[in-house]
N, C-alpha and C positions, 0 to 999 in steps of 0.2 A: 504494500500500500504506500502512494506517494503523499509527501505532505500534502499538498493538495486533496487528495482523496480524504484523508484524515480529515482536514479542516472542514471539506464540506462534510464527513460525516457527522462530527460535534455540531456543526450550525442546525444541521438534519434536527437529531437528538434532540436540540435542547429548544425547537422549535416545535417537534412533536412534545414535550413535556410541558411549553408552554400552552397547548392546547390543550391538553389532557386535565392542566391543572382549572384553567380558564372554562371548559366544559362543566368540569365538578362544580364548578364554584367555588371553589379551596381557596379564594384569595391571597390568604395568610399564608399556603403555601409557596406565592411567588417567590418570597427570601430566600428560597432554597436555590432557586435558579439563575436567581443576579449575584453578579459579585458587588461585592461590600463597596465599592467605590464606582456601580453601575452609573447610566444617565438612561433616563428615560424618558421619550419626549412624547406625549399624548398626541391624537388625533387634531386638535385644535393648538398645538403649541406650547403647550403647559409643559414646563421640564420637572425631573424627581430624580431627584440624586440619591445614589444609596441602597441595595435589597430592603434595608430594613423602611424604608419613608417608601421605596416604589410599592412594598405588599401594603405597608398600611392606608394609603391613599386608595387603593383600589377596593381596599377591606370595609373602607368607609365611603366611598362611593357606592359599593354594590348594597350596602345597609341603606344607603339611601333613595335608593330607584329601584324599586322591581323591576324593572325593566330587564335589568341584570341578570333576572332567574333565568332567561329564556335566551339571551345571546349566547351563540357558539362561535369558536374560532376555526378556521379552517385554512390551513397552505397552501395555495395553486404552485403559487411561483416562489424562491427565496430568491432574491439576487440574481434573477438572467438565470437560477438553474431551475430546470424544466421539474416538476415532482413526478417521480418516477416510482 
């Protein structure tokens, strides 16, 4: 396996774990998946420095909108690579 290969498997991995977590609803979960000095940039521009401020923010968004019970996440494309 070439570095390349590698890197796109971990992106694969930790994009399918981000779904899986985001599916559940596990918000609180996210911390596991960010590293400690992550950047997270929301859909309208809001940034969240941190696993620990990116799970909590989401933890308390999703307490705040049902809306949340019912979103799922799903990966067509990562980055120009096709999902296979």
């Amino acid at each position: 396996m070439t570095r390349d290969d590698a890197d796109e498997s971990a992106v694969r991995r930790i994009a399918l774990q981000f779904n899986r977590t985001w599916n559940a609803h596990a918000m609180q979960r996210l911390e596991e998946i960010y590293a400690a000095d992550a950047d997270f940039v929301n859909v309208i521009g809001i940034r969240w420095k941190g696993a620990r401020q990116i799970a909590q923010v989401h933890v308390m968004q999703k307490m705040d909108q049902d809306g949340w019970r019912i979103a799922v996440s799903q990966n067509t494309d990562i980055q120009g690579i096709p999902n296979t």
